[in-house]
Biopython code that builds the backbone (N, CA, C, O; Angstrom):
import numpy as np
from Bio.PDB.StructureBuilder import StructureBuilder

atoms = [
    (1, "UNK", "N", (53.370, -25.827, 100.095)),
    (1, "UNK", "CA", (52.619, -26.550, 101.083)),
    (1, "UNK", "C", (53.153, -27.971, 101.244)),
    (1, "UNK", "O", (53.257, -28.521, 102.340)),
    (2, "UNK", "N", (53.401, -28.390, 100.368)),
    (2, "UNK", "CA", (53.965, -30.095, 100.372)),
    (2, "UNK", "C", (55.388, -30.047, 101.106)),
    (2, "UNK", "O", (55.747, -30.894, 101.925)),
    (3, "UNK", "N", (56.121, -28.984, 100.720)),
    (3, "UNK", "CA", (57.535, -28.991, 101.919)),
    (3, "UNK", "C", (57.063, -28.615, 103.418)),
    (3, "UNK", "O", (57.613, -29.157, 104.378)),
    (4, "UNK", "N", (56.137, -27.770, 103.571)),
    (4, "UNK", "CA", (55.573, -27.453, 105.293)),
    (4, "UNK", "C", (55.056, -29.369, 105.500)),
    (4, "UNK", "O", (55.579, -30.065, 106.370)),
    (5, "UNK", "N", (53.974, -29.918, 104.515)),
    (5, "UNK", "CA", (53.402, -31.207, 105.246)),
    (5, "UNK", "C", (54.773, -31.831, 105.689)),
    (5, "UNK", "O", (55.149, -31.903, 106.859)),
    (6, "UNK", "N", (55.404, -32.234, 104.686)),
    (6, "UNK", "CA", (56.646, -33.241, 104.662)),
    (6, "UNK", "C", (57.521, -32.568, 106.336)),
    (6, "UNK", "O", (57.782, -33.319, 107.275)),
    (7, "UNK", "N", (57.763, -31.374, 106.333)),
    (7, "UNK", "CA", (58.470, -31.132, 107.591)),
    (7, "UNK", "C", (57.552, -31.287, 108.840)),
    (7, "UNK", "O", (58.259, -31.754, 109.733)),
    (8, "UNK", "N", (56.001, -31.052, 109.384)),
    (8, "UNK", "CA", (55.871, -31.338, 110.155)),
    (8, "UNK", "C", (55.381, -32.822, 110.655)),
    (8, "UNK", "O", (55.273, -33.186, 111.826)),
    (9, "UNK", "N", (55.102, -33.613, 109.434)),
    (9, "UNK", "CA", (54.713, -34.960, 109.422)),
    (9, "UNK", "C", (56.016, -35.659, 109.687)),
    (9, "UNK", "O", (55.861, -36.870, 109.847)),
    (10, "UNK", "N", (57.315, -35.219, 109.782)),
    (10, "UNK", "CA", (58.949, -35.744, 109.997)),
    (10, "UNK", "C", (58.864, -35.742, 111.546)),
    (10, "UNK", "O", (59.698, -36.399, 112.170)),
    (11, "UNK", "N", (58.028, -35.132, 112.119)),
    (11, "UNK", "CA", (58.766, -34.292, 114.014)),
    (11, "UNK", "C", (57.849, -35.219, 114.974)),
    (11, "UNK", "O", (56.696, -35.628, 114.836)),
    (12, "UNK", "N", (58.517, -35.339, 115.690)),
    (12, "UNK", "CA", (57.446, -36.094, 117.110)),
    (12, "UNK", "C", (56.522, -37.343, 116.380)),
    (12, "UNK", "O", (56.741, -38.092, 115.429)),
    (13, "UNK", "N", (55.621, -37.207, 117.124)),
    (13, "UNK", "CA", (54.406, -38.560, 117.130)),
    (13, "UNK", "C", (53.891, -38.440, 115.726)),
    (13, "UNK", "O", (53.326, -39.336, 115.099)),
    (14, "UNK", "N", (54.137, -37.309, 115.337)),
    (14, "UNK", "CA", (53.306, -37.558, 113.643)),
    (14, "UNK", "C", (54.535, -38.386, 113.227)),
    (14, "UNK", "O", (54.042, -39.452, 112.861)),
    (15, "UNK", "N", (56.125, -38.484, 113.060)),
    (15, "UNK", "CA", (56.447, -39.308, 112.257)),
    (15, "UNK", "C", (56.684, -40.684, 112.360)),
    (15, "UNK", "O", (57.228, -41.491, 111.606)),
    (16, "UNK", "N", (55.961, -40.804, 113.867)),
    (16, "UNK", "CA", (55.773, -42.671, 113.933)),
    (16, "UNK", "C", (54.032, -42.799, 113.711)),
    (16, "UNK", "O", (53.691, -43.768, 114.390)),
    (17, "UNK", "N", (53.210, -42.393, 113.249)),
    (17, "UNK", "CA", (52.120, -42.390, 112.678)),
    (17, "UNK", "C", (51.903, -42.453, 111.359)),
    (17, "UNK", "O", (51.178, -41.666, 110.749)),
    (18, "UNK", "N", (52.654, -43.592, 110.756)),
    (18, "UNK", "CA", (53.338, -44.319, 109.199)),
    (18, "UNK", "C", (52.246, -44.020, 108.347)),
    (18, "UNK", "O", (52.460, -43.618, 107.203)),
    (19, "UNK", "N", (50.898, -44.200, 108.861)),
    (19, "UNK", "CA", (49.554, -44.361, 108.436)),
    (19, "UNK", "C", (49.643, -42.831, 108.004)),
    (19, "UNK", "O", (50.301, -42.356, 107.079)),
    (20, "UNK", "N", (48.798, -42.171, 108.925)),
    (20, "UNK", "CA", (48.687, -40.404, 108.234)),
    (20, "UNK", "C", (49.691, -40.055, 107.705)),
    (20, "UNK", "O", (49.644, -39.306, 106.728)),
    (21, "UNK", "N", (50.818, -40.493, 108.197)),
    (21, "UNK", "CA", (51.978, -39.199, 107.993)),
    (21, "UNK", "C", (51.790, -39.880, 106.299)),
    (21, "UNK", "O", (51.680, -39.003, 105.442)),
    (22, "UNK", "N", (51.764, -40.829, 105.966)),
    (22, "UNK", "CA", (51.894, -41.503, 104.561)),
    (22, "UNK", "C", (50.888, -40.601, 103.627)),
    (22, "UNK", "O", (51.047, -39.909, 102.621)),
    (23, "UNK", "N", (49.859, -40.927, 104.396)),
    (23, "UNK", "CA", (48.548, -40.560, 103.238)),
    (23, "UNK", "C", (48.310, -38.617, 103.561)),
    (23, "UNK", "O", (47.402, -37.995, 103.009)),
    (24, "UNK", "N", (49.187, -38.041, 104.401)),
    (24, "UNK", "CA", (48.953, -36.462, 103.767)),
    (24, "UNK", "C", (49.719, -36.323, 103.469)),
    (24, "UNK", "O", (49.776, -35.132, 103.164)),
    (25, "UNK", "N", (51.081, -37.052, 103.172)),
    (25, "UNK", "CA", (52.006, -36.760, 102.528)),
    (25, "UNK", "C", (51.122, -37.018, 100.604)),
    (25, "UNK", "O", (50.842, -36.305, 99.641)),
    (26, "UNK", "N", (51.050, -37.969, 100.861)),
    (26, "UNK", "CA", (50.545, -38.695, 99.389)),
    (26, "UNK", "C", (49.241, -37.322, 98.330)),
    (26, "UNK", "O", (49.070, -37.018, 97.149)),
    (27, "UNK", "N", (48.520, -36.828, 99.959)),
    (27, "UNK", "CA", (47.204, -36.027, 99.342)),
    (27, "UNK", "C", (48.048, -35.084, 99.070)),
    (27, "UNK", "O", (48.098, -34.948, 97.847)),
    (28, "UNK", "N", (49.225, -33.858, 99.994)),
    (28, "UNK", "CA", (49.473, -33.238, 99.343)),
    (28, "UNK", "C", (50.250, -32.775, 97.745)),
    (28, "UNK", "O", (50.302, -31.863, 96.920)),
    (29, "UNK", "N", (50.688, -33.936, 98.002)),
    (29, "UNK", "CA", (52.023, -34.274, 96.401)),
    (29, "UNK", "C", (50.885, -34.130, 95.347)),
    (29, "UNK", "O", (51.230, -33.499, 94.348)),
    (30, "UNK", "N", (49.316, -34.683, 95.360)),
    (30, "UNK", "CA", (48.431, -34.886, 94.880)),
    (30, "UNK", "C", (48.210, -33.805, 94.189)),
    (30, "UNK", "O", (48.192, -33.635, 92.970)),
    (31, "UNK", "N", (48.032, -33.040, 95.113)),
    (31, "UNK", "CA", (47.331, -31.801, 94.216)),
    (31, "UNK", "C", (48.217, -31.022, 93.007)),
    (31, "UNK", "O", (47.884, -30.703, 91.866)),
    (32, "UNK", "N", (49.236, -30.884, 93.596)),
    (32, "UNK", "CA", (50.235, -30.386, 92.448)),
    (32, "UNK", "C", (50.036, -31.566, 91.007)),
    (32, "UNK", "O", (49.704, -31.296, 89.853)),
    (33, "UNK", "N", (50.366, -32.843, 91.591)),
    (33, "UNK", "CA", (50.747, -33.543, 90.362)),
    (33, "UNK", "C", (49.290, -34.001, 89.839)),
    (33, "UNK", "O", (49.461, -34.669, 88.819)),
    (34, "UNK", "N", (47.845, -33.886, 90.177)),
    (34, "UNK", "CA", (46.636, -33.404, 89.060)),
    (34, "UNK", "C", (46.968, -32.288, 88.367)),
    (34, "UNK", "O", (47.417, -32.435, 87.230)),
    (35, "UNK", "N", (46.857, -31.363, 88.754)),
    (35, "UNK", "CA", (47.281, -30.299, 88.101)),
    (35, "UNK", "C", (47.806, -30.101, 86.717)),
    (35, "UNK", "O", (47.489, -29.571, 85.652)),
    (36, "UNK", "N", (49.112, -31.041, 87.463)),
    (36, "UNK", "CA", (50.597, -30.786, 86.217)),
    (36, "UNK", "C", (49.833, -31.857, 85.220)),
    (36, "UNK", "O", (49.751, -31.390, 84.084)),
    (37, "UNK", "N", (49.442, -32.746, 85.307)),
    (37, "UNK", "CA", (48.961, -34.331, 84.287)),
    (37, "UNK", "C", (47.802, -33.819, 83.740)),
    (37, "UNK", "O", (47.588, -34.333, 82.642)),
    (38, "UNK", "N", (46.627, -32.680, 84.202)),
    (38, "UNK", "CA", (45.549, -32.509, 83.866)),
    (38, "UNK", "C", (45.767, -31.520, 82.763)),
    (38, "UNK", "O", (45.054, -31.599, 81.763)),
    (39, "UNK", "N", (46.803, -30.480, 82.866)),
    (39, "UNK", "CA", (47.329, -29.601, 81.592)),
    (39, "UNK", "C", (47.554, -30.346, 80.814)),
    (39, "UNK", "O", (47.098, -30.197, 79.680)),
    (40, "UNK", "N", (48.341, -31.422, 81.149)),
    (40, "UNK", "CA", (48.581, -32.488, 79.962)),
    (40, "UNK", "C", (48.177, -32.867, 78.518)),
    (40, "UNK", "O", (48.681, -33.073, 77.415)),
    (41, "UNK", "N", (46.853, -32.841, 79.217)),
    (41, "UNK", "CA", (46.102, -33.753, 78.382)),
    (41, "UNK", "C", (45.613, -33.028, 77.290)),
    (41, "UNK", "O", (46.276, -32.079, 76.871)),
    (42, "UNK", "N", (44.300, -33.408, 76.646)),
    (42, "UNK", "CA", (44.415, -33.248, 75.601)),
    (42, "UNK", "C", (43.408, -31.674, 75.435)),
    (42, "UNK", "O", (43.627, -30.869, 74.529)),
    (43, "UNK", "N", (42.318, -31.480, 76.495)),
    (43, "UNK", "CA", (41.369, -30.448, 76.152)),
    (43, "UNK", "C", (40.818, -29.749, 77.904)),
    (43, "UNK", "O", (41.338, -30.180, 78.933)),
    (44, "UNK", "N", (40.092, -29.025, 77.914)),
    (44, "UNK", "CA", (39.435, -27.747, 78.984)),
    (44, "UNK", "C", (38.397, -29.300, 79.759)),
    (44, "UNK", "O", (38.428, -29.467, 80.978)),
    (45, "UNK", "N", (37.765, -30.042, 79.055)),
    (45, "UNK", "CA", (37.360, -30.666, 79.916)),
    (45, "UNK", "C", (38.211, -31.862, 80.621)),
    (45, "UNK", "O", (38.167, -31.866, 81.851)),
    (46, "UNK", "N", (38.712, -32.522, 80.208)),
    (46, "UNK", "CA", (39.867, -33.289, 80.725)),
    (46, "UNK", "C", (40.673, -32.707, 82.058)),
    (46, "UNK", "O", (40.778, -33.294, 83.135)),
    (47, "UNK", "N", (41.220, -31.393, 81.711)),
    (47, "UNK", "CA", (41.640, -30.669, 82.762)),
    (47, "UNK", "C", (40.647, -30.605, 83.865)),
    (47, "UNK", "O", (40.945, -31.062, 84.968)),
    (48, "UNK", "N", (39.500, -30.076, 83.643)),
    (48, "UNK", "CA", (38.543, -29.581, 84.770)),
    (48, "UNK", "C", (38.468, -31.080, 85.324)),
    (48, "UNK", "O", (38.717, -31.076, 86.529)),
    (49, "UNK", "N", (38.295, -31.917, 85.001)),
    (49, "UNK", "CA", (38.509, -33.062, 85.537)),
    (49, "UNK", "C", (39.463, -33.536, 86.873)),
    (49, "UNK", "O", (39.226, -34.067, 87.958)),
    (50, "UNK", "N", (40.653, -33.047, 86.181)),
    (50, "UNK", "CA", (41.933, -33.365, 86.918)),
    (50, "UNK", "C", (42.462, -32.019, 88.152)),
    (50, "UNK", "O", (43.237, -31.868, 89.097)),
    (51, "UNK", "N", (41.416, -31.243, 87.338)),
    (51, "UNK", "CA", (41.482, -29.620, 88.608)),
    (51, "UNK", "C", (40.938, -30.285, 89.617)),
    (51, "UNK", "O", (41.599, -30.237, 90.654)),
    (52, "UNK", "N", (39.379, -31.238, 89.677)),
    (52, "UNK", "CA", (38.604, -31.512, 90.452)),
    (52, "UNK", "C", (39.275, -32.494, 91.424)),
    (52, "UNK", "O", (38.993, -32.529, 92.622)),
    (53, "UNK", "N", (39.933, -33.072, 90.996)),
    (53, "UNK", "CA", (41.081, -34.228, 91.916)),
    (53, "UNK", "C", (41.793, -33.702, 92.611)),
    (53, "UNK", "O", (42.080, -33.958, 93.781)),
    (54, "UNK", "N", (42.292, -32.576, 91.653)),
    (54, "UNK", "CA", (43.101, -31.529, 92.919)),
    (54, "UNK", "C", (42.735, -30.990, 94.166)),
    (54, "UNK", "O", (43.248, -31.000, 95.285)),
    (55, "UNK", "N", (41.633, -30.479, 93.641)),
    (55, "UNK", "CA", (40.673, -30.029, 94.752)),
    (55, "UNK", "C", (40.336, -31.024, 96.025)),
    (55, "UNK", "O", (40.452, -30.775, 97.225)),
    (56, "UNK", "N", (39.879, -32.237, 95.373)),
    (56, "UNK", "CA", (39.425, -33.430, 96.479)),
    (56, "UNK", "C", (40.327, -33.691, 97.397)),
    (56, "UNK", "O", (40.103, -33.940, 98.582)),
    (57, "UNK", "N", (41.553, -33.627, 96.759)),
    (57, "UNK", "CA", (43.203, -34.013, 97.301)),
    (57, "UNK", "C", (43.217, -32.722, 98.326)),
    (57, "UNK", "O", (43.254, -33.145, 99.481)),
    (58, "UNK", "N", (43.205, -31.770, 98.290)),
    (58, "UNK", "CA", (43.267, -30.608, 99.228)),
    (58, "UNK", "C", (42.222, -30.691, 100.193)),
    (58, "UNK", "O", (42.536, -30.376, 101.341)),
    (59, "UNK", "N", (41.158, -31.012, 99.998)),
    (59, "UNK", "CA", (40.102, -31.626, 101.306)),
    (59, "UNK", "C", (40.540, -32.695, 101.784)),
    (59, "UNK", "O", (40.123, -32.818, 102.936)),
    (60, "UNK", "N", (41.182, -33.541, 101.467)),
    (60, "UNK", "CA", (41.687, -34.562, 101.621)),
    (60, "UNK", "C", (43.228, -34.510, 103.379)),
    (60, "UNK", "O", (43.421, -35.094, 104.446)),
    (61, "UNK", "N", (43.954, -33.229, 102.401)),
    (61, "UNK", "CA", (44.940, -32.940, 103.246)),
    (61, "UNK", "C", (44.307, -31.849, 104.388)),
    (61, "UNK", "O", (44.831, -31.426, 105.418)),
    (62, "UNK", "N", (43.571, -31.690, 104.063)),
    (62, "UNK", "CA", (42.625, -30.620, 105.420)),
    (62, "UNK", "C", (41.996, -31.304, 106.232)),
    (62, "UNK", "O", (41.944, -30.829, 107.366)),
    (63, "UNK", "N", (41.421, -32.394, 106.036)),
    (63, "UNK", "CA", (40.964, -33.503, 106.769)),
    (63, "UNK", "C", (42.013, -33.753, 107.555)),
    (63, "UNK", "O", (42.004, -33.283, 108.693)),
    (64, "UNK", "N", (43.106, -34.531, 107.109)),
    (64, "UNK", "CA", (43.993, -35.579, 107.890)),
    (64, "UNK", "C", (44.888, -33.996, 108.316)),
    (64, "UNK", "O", (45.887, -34.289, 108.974)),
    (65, "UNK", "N", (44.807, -33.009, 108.178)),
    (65, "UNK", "CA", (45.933, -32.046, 109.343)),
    (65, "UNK", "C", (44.480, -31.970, 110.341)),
    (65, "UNK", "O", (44.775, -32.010, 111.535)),
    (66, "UNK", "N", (43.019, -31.872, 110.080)),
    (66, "UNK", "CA", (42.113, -32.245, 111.635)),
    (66, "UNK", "C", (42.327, -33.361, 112.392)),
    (66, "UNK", "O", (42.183, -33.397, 113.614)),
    (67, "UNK", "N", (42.799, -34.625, 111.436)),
    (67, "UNK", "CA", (43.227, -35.441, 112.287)),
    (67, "UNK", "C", (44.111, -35.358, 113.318)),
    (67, "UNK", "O", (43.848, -35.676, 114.478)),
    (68, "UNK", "N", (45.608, -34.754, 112.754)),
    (68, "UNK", "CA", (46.690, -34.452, 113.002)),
    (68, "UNK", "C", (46.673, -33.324, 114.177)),
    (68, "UNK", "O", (47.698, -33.014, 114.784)),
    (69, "UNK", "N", (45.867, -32.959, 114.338)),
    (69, "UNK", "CA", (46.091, -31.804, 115.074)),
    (69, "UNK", "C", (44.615, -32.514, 116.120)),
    (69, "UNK", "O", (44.501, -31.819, 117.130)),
    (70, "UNK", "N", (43.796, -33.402, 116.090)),
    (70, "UNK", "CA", (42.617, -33.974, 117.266)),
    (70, "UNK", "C", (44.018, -34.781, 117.964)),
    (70, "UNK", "O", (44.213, -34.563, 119.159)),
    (71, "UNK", "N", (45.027, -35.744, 117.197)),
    (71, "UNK", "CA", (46.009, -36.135, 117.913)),
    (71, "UNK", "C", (46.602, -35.555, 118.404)),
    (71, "UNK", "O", (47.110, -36.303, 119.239)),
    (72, "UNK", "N", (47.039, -34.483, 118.551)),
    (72, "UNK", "CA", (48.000, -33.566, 119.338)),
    (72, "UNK", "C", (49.173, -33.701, 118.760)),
    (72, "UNK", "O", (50.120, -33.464, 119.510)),
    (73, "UNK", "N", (49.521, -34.101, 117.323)),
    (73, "UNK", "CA", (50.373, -34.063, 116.443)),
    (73, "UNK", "C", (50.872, -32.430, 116.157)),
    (73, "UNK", "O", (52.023, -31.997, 116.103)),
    (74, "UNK", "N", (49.645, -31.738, 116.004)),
    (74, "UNK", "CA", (50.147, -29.951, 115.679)),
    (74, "UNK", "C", (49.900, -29.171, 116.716)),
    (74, "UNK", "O", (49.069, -29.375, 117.601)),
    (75, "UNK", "N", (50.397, -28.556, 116.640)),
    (75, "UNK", "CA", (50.035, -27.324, 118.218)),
    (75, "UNK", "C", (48.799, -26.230, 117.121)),
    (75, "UNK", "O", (48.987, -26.192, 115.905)),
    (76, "UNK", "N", (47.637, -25.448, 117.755)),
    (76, "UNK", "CA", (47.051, -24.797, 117.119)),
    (76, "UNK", "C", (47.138, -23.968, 115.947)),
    (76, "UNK", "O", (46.418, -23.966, 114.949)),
    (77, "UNK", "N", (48.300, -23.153, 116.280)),
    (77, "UNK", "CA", (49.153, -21.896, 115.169)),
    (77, "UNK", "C", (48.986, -22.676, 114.398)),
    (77, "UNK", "O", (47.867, -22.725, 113.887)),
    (78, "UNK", "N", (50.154, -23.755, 113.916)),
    (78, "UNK", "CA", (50.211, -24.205, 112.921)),
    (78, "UNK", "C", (49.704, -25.533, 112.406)),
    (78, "UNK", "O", (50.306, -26.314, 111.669)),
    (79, "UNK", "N", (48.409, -25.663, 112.956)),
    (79, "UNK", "CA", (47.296, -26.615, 112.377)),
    (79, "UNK", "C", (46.757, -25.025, 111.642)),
    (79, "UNK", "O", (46.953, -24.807, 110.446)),
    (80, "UNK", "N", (46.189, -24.180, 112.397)),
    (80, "UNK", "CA", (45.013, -23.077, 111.888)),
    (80, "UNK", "C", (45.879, -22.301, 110.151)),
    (80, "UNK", "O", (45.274, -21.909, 109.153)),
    (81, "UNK", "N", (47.287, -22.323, 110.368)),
    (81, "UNK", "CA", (48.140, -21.968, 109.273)),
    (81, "UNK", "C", (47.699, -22.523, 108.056)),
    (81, "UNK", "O", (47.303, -21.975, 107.027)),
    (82, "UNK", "N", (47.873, -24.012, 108.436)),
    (82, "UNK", "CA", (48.367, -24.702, 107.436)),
    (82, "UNK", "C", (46.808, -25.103, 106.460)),
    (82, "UNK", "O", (46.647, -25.052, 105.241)),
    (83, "UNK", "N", (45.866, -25.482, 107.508)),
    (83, "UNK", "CA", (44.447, -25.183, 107.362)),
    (83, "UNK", "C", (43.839, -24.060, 106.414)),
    (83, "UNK", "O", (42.713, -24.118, 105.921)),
    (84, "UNK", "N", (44.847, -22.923, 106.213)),
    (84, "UNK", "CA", (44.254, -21.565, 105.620)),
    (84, "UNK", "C", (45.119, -21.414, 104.641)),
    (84, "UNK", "O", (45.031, -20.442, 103.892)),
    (85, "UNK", "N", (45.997, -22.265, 104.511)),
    (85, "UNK", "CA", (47.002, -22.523, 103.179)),
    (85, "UNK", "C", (46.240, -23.408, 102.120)),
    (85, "UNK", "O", (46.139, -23.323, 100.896)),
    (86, "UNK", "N", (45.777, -24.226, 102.988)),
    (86, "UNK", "CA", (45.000, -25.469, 101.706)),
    (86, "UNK", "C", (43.644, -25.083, 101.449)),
    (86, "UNK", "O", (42.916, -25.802, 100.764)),
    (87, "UNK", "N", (43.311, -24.170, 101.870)),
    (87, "UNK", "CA", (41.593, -23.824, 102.069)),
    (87, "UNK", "C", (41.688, -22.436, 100.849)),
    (87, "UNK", "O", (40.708, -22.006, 100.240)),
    (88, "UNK", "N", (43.413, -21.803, 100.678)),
    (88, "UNK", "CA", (43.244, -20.245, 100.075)),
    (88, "UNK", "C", (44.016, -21.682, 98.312)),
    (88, "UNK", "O", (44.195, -21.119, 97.232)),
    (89, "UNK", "N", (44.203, -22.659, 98.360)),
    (89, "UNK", "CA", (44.727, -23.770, 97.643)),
    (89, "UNK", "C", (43.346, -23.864, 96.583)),
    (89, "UNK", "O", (43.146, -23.516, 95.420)),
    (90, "UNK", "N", (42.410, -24.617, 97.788)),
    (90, "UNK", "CA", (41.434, -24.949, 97.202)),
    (90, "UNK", "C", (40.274, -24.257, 96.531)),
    (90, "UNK", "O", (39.546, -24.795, 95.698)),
    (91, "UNK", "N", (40.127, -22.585, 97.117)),
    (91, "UNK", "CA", (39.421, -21.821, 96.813)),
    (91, "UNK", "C", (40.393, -21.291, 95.108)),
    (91, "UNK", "O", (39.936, -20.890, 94.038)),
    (92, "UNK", "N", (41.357, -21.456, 95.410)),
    (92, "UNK", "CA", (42.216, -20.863, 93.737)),
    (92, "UNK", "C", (41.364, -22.101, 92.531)),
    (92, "UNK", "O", (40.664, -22.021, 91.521)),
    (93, "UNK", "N", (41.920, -23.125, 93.348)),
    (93, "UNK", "CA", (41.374, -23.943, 91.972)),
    (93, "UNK", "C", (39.606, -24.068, 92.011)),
    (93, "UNK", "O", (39.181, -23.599, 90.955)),
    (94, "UNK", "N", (38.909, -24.366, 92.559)),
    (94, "UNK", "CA", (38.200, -23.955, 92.424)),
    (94, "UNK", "C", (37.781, -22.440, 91.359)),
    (94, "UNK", "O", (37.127, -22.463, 90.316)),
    (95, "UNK", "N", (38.275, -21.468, 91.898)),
    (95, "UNK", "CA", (37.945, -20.165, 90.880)),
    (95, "UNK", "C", (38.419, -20.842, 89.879)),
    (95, "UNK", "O", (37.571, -21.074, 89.017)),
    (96, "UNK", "N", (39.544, -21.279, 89.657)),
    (96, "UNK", "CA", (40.254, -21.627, 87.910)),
    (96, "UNK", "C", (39.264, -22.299, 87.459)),
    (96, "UNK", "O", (38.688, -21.781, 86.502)),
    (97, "UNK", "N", (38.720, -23.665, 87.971)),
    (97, "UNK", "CA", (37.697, -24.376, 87.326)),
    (97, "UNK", "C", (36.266, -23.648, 86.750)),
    (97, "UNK", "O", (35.745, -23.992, 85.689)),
    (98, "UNK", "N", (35.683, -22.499, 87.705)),
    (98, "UNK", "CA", (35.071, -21.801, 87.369)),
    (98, "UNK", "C", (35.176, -20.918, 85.967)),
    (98, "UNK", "O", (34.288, -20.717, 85.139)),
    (99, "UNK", "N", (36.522, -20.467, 85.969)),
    (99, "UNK", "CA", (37.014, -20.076, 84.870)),
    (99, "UNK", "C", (37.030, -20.293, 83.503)),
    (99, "UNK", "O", (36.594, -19.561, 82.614)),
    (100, "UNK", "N", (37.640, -21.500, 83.414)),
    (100, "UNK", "CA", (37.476, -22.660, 82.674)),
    (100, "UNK", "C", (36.267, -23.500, 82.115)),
    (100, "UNK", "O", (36.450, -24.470, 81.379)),
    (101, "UNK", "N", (35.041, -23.075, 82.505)),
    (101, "UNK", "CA", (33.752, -23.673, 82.650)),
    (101, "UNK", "C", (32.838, -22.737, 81.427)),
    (101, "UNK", "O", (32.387, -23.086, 80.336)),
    (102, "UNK", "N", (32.798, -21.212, 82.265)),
    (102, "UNK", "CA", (32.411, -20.064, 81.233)),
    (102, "UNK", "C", (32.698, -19.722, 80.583)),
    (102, "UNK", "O", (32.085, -18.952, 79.844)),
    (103, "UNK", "N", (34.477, -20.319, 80.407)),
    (103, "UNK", "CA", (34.886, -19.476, 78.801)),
    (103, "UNK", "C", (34.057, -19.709, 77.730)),
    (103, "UNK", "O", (33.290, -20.668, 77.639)),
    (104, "UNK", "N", (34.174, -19.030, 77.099)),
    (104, "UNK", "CA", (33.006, -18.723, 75.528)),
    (104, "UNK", "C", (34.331, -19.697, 74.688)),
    (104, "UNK", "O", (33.811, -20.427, 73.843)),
    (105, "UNK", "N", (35.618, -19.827, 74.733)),
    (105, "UNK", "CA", (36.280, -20.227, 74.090)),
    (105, "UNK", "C", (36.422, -21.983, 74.207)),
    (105, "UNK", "O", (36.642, -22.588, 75.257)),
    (106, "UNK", "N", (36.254, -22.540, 72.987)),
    (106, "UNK", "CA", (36.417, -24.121, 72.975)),
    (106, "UNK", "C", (37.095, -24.456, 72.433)),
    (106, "UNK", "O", (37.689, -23.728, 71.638)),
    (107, "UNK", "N", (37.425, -26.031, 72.614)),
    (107, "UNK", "CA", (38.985, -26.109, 71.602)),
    (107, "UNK", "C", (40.156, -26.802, 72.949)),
    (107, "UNK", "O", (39.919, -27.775, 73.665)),
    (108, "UNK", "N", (41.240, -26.050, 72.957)),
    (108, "UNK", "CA", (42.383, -26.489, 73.399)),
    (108, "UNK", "C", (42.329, -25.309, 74.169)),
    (108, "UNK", "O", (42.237, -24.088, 74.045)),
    (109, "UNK", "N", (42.458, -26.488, 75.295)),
    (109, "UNK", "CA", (42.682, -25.297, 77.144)),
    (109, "UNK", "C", (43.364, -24.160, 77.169)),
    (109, "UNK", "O", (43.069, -23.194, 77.873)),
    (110, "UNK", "N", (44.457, -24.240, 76.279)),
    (110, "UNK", "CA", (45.779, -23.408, 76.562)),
    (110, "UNK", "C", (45.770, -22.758, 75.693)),
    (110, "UNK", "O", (46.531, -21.796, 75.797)),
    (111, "UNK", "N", (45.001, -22.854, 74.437)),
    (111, "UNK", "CA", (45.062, -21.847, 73.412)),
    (111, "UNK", "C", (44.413, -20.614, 73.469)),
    (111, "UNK", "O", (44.466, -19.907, 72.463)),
    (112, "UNK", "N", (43.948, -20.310, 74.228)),
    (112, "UNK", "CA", (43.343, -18.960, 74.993)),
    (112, "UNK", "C", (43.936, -18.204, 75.551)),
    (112, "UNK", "O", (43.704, -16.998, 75.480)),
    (113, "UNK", "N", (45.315, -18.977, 76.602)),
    (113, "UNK", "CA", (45.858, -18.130, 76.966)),
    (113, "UNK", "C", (47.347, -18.302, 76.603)),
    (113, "UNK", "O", (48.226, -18.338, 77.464)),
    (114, "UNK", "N", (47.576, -18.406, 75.294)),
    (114, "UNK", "CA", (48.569, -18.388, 74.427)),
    (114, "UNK", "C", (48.813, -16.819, 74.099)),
    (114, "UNK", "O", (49.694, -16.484, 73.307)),
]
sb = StructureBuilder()
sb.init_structure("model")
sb.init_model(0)
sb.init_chain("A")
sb.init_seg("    ")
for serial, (resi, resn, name, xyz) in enumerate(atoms, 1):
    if name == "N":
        sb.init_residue(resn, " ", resi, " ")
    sb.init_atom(name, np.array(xyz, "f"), 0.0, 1.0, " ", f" {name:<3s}", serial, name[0])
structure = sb.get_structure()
């Protein structure tokens, strides 16, 4: 998803729009790199933490492609695409966090699924 933002935020009027094109560039990079920093750390809640940023970051980039596309920055197809990319994004992490919530297992995030 972050190589689709980066290519259509490059084309026409979105890439003299310094402002958005900046900040969905920024939300999408976001979500990946919570993610990667939230494994990091030290435990299951820390992570769920940093899942939740992820998540915000993906509403975040769903927002500004409504922007992007009320400007006439996207043609429909691929506003409604890209829209159902970050929405099938956000519904994953989401479930993971869910996941992560009920385990019966405590301790270290990753040692479960070691």
């Amino acid at each position: 998803m972050v190589r689709r933002v980066y290519e259509i935020s490059a084309k026409g009027k979105f890439s003299k729009d310094f402002g958005l094109r900046n900040q969905i560039r920024r939300a999408a990079v976001s979500i990946g790199s919570n993610i990667a920093e939230g494994f990091e750390r030290d435990g299951s809640r820390e992570f769920l933490q940093f899942l939740s940023h992820a998540k915000g970051s993906a509403g975040e980039v769903r927002a500004q492609l409504h922007f992007a596309h009320d400007l006439g920055y996207l043609g429909a197809d691929q506003y409604r695409h890209l829209v159902e990319e970050v929405e099938t994004i956000s519904r994953q992490l989401a479930g993971f966090m869910r996941r992560l919530r009920t385990s019966t297992h405590r301790g270290h995030k990753f040692s479960e699924y070691a």
